[in-house]
C-alpha positions as CSV (number, residue, x, y, z in Angstrom):
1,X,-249.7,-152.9,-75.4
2,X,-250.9,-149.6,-77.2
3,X,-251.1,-151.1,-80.0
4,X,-253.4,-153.4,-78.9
5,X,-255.7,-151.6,-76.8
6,X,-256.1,-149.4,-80.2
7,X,-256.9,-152.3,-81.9
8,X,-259.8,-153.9,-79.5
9,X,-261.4,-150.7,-79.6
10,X,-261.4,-149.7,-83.0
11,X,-263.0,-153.4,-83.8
12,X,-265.3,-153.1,-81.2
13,X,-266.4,-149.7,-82.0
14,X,-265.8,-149.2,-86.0
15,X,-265.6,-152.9,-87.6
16,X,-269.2,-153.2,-87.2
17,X,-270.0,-154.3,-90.8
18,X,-272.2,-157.7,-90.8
19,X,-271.8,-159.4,-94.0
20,X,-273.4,-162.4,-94.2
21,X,-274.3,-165.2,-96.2
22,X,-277.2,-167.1,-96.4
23,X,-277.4,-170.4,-93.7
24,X,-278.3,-173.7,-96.0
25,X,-281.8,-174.7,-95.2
26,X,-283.2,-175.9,-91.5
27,X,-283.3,-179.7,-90.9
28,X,-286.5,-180.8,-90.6
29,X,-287.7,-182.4,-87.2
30,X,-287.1,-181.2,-83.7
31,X,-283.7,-180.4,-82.7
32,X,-280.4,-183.0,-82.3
33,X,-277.9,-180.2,-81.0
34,X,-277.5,-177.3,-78.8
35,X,-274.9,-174.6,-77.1
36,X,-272.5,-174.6,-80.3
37,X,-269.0,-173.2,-80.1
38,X,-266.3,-173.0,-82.6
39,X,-262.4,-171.9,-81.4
40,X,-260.2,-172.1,-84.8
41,X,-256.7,-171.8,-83.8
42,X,-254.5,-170.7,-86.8
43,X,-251.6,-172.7,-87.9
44,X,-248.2,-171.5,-89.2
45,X,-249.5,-169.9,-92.6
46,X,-247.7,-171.8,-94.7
47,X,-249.7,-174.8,-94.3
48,X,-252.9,-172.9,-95.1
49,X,-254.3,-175.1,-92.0
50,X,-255.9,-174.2,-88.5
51,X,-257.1,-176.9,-85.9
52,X,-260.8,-176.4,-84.7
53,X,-262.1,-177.3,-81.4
54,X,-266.2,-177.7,-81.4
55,X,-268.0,-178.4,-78.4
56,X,-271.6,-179.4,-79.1
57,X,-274.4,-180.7,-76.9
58,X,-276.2,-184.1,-78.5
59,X,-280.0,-183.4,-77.2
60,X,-281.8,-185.6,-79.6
61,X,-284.1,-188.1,-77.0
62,X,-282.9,-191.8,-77.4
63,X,-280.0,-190.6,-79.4
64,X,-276.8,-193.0,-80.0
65,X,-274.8,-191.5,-82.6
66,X,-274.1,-187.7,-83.6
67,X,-273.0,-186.6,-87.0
68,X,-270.8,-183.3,-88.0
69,X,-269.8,-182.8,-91.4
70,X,-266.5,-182.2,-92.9
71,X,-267.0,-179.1,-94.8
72,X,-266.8,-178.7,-98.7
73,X,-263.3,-178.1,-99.2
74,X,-261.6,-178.6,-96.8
75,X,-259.2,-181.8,-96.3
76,X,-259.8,-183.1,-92.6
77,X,-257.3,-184.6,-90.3
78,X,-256.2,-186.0,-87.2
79,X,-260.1,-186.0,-86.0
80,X,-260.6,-186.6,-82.2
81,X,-264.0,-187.0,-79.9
82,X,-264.3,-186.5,-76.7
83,X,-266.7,-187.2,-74.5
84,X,-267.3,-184.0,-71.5
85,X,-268.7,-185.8,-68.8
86,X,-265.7,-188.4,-68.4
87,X,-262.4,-187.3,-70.6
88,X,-262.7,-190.5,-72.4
89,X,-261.9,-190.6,-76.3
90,X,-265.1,-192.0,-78.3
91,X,-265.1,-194.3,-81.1
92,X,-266.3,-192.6,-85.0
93,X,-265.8,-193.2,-88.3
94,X,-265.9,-191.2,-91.6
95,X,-268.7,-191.9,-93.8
96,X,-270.9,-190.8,-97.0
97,X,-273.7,-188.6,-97.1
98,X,-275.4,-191.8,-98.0
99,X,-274.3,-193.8,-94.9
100,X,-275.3,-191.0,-92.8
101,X,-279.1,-190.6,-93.9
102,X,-279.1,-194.6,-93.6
103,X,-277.6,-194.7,-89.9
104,X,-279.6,-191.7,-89.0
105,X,-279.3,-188.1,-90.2
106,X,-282.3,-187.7,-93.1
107,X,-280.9,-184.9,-93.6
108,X,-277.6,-185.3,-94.9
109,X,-276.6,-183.2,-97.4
110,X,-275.3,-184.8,-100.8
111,X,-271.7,-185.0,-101.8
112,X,-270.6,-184.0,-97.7
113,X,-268.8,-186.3,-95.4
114,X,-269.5,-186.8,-92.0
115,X,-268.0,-187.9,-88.5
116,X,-270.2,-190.5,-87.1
117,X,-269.6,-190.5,-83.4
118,X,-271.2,-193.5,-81.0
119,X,-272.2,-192.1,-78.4
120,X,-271.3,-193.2,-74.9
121,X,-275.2,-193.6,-73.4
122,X,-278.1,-193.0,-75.6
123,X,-279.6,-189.2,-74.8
124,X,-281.7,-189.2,-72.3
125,X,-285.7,-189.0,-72.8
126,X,-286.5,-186.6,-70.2
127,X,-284.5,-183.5,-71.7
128,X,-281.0,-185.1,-70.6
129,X,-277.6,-184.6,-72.9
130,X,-274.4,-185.7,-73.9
131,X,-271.8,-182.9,-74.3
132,X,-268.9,-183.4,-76.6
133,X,-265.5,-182.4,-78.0
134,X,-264.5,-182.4,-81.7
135,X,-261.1,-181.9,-83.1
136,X,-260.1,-182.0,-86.4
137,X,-257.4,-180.0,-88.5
138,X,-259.0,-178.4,-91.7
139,X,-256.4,-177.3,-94.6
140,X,-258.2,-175.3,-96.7
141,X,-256.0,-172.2,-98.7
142,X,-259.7,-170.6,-99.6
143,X,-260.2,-169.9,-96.4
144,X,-256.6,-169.1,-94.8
145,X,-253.9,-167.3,-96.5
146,X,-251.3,-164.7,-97.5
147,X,-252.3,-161.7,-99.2
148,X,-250.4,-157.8,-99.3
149,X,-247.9,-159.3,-96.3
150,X,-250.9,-160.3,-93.8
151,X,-252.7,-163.6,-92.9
152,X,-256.3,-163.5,-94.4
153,X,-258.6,-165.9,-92.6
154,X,-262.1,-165.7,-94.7
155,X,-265.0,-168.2,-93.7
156,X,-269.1,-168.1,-93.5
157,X,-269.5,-169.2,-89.7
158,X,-273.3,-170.3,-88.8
159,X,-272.4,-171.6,-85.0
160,X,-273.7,-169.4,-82.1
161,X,-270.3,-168.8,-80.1
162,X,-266.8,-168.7,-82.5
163,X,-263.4,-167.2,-81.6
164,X,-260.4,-167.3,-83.5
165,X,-256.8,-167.6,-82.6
166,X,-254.4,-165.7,-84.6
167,X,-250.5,-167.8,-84.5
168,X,-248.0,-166.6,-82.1
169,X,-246.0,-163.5,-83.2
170,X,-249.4,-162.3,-85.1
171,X,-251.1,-158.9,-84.1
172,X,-254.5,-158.1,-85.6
173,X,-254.8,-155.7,-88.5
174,X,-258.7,-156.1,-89.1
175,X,-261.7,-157.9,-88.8
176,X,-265.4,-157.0,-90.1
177,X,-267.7,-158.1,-87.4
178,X,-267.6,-156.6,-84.1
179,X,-265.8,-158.7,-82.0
180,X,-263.8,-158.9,-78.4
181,X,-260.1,-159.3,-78.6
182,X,-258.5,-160.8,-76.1
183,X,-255.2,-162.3,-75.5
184,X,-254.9,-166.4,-75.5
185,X,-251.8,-168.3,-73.6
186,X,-249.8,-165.1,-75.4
187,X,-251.7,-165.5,-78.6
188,X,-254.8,-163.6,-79.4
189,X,-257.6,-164.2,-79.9
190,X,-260.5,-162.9,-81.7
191,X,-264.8,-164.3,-80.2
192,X,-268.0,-163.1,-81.3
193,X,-271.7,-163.9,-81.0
194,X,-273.6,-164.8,-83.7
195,X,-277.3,-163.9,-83.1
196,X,-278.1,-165.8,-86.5
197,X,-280.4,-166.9,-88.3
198,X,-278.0,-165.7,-91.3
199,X,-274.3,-167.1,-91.2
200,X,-271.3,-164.3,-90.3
201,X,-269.0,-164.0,-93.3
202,X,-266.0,-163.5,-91.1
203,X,-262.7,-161.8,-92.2
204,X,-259.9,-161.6,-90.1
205,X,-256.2,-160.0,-91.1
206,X,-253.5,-160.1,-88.8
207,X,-250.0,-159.1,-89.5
208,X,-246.9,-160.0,-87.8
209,X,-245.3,-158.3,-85.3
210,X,-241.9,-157.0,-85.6
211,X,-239.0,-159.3,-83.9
């Protein structure tokens, strides 16, 4: 328990570097999304994956679908949408950048997948919303891996809200935005506020703990 009392503080207090890189260019038009958070929840190492949970609210007026990307390499699976209101699971599909901007989303950017999700009532005109719950599993060895015996997890994060979970068994070594550590179902877990506009160029090391 030292150990990690010592370790909330000193991020808190001394990891207070903020890297970032820059955030790719606005979408034009009013706004289609609001109150953004991200929870990554490390996998076993090996498999260089971590499942992301992403709630989103879908504000656009008259809207019937939503669209998140699939990031530029990383291979997606087991993708999963929620709807907040009612628990029930909504119907998507995966399609092309070029699909996208024809169903809706001008901006689409070249080359990137997307999730298109139908939504279950069209967005309300009078400054109504649909919240929503996206799961997918991301392997992606750029972003998590082994390095000098500790888990590296390295990623430019532009959402508002983020927290990641480190695996059970893991302690945290060091991260390089200040950041509240707490502890998770036994796991901890790492959640910080981006006040934007630039994205956070998160690194978080964990090491783990002795048997």
């Amino acid at each position: 328990m030292r150990r990690f009392l010592f370790a909330s503080v000193l991020l808190l207090a001394g990891c207070a570097s903020r890297a970032a890189a820059p955030r790719s260019a606005a979408p034009s038009g009013p706004p289609v999304e609001a109150d953004e958070y991200t929870r990554y929840e490390l996998l076993a190492p090996e498999t260089a994956q971590f499942h992301i949970l992403y709630e989103v609210t879908a504000i656009a007026p008259g809207a019937t679908v939503f669209f998140n990307p699939i990031r530029r390499g990383s291979a997606a699976s087991g993708e999963r949408v929620t709807d907040r209101m009612t628990g029930e699971e909504l119907h998507f599909d995966v399609v092309s950048s070029k699909e996208a901007r024809r169903t809706g989303l001008p901006d689409a950017e070249e080359g990137v997948e997307y999730i298109r999700i139908r939504l279950p009532r069209a967005v309300p005109s009078d400054g109504g919303q649909v919240r929503l719950l996206i799961e997918k599993t991301y392997k992606d060895p750029k972003s998590y891996f082994s390095e000098g015996g500790e888990i590296v997890f390295r990623r430019s994060l532009g959402v508002r809200r983020n927290s990641v979970v480190l695996p059970e068994g893991y302690e945290l070594t060091s991260c390089n935005y200040p950041s509240q550590v707490l502890r998770s179902g036994g796991r901890i877990l790492v959640s910080f506020t981006n006040p934007g506009p630039d994205d956070v160029s998160l690194t978080v090391r964990a090491r783990r703990l002795p048997s």
